[in-house]
NUZA-360598 format. One record per residue: residue number from 0; x, y, z of N, C-alpha, C in turn. Coordinates in steps of 0.001 Angstrom, whole numbers. Layout:
BEGIN
     i     neast    nnorth       nup    caeast   canorth      caup     ceast    cnorth       cup
   NUM         X         Y         Z         X         Y         Z         X         Y         Z
...
This chain:
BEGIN
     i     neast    nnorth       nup    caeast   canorth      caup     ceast    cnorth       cup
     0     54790    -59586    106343     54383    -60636    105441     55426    -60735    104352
     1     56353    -62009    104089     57180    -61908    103410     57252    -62821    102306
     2     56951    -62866    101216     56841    -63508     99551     58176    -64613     99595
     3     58029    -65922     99165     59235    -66676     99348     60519    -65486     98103
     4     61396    -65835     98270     62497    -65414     97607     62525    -65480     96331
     5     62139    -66622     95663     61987    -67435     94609     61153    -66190     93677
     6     59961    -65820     94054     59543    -64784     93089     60203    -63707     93186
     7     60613    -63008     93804     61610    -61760     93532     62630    -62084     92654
     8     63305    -63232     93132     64138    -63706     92172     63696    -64327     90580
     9     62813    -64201     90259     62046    -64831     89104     61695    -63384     88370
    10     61256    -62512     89098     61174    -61299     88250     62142    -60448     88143
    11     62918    -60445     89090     63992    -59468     88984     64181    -58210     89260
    12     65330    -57510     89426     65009    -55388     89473     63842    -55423     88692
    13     64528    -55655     87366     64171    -54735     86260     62981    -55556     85500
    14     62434    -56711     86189     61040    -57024     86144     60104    -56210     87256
    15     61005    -56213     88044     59882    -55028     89465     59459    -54098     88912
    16     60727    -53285     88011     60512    -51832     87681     59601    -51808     86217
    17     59576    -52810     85477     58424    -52682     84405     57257    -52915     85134
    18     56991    -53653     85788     56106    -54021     86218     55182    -52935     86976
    19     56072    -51794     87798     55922    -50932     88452     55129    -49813     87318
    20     55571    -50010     86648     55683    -48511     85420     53803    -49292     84934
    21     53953    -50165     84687     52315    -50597     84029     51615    -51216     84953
    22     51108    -51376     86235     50914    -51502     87294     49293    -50388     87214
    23     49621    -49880     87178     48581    -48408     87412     47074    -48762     86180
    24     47629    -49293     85242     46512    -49491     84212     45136    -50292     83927
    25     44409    -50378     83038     43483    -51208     83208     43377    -52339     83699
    26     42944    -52999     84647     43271    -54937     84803     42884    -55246     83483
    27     41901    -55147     82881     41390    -56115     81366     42350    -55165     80353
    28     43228    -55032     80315     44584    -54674     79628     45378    -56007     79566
    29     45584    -56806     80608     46942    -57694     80894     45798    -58888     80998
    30     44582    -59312     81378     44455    -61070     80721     44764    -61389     82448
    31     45239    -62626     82616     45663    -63440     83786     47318    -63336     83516
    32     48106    -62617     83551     49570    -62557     83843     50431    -62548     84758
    33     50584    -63821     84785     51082    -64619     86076     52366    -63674     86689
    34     53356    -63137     85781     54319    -62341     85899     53973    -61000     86677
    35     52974    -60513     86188     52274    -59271     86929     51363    -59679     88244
    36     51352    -60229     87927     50375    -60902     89191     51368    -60956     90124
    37     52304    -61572     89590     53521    -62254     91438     54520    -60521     91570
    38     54476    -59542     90592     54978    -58664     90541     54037    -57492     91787
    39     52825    -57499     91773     51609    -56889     91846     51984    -57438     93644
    40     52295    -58908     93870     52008    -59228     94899     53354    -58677     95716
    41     54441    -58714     95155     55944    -58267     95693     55613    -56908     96024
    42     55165    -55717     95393     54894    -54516     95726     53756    -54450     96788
    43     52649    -55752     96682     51761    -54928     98036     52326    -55730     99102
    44     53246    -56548     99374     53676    -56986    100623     54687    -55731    100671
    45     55635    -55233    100019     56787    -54193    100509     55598    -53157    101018
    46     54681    -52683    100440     54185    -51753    101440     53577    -52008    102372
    47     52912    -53793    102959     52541    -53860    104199     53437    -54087    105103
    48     54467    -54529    104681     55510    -54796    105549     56456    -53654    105832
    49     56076    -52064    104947     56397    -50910    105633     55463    -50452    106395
    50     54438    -50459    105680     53146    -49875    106646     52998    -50419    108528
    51     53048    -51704    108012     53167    -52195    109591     54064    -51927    110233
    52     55531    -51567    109941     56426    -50938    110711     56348    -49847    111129
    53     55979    -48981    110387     55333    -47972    110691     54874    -47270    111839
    54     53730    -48366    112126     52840    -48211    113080     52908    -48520    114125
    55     54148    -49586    113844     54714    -50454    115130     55587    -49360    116015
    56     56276    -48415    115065     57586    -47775    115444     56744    -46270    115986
    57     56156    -45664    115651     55781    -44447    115964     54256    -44092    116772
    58     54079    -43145    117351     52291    -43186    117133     52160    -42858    116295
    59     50665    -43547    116007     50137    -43535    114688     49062    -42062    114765
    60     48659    -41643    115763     48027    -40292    115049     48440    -39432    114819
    61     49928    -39174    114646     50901    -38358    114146     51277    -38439    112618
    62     50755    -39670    112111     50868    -40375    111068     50488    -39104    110084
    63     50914    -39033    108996     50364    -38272    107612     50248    -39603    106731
    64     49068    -39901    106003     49694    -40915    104971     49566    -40246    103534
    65     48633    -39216    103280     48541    -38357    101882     48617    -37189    102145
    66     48459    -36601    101016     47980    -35226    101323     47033    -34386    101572
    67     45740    -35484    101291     44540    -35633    101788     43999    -36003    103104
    68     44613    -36252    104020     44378    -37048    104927     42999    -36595    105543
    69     43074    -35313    105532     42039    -35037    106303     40246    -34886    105651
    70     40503    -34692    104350     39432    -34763    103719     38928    -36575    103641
    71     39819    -37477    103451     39435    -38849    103352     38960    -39535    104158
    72     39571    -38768    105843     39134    -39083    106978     37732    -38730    106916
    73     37726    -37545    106593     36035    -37038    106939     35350    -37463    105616
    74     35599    -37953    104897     34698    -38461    104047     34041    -39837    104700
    75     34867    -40341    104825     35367    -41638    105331     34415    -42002    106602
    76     34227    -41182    107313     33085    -41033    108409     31696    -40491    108129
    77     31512    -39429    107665     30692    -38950    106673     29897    -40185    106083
    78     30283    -41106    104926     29492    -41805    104458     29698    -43676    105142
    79     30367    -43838    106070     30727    -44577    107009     30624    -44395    108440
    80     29374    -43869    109005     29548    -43142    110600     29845    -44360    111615
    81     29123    -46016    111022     29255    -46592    112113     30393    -47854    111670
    82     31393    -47879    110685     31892    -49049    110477     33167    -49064    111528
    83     32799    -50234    111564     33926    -50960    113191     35332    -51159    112962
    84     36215    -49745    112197     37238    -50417    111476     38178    -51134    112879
    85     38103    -51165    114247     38578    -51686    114888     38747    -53546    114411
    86     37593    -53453    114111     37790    -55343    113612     36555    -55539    112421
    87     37336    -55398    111180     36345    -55727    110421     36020    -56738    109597
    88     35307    -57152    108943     35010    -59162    108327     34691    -58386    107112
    89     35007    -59636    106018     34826    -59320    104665     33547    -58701    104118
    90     32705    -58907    104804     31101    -58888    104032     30890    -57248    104717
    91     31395    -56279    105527     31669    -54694    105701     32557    -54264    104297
    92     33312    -54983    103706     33700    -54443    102171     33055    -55040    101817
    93     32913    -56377    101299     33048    -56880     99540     31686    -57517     99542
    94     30730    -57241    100058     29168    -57550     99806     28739    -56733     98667
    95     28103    -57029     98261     27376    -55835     97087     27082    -54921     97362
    96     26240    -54921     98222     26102    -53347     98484     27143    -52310     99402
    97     27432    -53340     99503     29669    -52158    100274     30047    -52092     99241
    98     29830    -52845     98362     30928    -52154     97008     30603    -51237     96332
    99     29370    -51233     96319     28659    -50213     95581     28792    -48548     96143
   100     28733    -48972     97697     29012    -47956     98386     30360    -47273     98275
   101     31495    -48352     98449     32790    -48077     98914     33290    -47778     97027
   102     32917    -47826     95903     32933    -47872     95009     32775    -46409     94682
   103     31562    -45761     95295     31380    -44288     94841     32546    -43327     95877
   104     32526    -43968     96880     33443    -43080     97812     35143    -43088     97505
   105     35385    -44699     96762     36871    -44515     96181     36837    -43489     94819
   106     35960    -43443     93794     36080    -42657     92458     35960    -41556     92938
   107     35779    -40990     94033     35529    -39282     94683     37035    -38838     94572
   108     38267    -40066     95047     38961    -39773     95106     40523    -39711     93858
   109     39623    -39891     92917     40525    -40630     91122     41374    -39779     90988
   110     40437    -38254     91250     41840    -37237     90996     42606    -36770     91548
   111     42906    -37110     92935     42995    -36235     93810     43970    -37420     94907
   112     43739    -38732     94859     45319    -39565     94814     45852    -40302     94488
   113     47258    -40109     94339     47732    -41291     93509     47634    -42617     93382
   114     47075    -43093     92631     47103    -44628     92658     45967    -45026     93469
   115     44942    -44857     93277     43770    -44532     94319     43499    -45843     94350
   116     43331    -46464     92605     42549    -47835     93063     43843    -49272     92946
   117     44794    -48859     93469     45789    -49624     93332     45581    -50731     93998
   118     45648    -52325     94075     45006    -53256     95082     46342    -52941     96287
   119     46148    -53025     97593     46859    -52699     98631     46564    -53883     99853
   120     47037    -54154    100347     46590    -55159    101408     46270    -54741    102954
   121     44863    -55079    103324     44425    -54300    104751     44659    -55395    105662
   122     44650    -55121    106815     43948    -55981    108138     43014    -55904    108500
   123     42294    -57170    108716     40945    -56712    108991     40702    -56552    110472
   124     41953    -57067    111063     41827    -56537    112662     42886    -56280    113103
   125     42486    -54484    113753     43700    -53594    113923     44805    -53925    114647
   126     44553    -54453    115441     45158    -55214    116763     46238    -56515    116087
   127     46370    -56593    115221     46843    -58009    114852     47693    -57494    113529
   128     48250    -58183    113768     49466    -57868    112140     48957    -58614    110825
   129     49626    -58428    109637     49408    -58998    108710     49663    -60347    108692
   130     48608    -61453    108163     48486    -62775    107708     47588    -62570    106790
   131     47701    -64607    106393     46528    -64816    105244     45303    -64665    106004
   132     44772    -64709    107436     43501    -65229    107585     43106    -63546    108063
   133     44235    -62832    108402     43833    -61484    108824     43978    -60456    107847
   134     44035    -60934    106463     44724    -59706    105276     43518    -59779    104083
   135     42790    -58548    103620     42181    -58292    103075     42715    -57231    101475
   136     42352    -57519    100124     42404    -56585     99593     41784    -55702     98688
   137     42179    -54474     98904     41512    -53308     98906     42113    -52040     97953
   138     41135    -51603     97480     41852    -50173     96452     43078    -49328     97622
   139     43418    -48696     97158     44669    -47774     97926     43647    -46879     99012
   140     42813    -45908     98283     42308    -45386     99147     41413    -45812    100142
   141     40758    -46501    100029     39670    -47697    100984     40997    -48001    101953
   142     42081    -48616    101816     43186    -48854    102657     43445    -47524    103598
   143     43588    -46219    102900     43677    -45156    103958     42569    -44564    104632
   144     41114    -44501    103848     40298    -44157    104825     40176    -45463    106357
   145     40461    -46444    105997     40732    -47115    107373     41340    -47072    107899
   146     42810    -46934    107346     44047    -46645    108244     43863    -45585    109272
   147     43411    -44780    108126     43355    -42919    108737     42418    -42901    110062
   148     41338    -43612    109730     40224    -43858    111156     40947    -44879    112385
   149     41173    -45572    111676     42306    -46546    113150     43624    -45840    113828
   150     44246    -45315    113029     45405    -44114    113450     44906    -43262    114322
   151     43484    -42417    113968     42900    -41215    114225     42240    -41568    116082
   152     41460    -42550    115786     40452    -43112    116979     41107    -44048    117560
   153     42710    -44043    117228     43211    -44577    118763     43548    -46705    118286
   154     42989    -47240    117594     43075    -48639    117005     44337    -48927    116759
   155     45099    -48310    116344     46325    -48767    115929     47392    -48632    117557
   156     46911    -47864    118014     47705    -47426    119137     48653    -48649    120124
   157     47895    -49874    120223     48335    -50579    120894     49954    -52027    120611
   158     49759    -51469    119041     50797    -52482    117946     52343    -51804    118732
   159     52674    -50696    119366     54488    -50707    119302     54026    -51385    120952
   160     53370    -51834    121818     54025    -52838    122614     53621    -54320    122451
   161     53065    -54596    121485     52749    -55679    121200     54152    -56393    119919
   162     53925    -55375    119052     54954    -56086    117571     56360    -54563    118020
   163     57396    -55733    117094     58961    -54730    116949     58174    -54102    115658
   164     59134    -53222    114838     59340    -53212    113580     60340    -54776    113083
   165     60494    -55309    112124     61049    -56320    111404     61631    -55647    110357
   166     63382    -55899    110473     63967    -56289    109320     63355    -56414    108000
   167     63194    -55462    106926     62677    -56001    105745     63835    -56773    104637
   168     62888    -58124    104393     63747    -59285    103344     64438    -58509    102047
   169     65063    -58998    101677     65904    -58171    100480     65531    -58839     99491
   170     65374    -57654     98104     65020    -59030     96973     66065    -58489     96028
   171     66521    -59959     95734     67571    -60410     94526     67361    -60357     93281
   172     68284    -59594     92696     68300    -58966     91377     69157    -60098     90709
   173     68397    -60743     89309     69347    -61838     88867     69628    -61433     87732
């Protein structure tokens, strides 16, 4: 998934890298800031557009993605035994009562990884690469307890004969 040029080029390195540095903080800190916002969006496409290579290039249950992996996994099942991360629709997160749910199971994890509730961009079906109609977003960790279950149970498995890895776009420092 690749951001036209125009915003990389509008923020710059050294708009990436402020942006990067205060990124982590309250949302009701920054208001509607259009700058952080298109900054916010440049960083979660570079990591779907690594992530998906990723997965494309290697098997994925070889995958490590934290240092947790294995506790998030089993949490992750634990208070999730039957969710279909093979193909999932918005209203399995962002209904009220998934949030509420998926809400106590991300703060389990505040101390323990980095950037836990960072917004990150999912798929909602494993089988399929990133788009607008297939891309969901999600705290950091909610992103790996799914990953970790699609990696784990075999879902991701079928992406290196389907997709290459892709060339990632370069962004221009003005």
């Amino acid at each position: 998934m690749e951001l036209p040029d125009e915003i990389a080029q509008a923020i710059g390195i050294q708009g990436l890298g402020n942006a990067a540095s205060v990124m982590s903080r309250p949302a009701e800190e920054f208001g509607n800031d259009t700058s952080l916002e298109a900054a916010w969006a440049v960083k979660a496409s570079e990591h779907a557009d690594i992530y998906f290579n990723i997965v494309c290039s290697v098997d994925p249950k070889v995958l490590k993605l934290t240092p947790h992996d294995d506790e998030i996994y089993k949490q992750c099942r634990q208070q999730f035994p039957d969710l279909p991360v093979q193909k999932l629709n918005e209203d399995l997160i962002k209904s009220e009562p998934e949030k509420v749910k998926w809400r106590k199971f991300c703060m389990a994890f505040e101390s323990e990884v980095e950037d836990f509730s960072f917004a990150t961009l999912l798929r909602l079906d494993a089988g399929e690469e990133y788009s607008q109609a297939n891309t969901l977003v999600v705290p950091r960790v909610q992103f790996y307890a799914i990953e970790l279950a699609r990696n784990r149970e075999g879902h991701n498995d079928g992406l290196r004969s389907r997709f290459k890895p892709q060339p990632r776009g370069k962004t221009v420092a003005r």
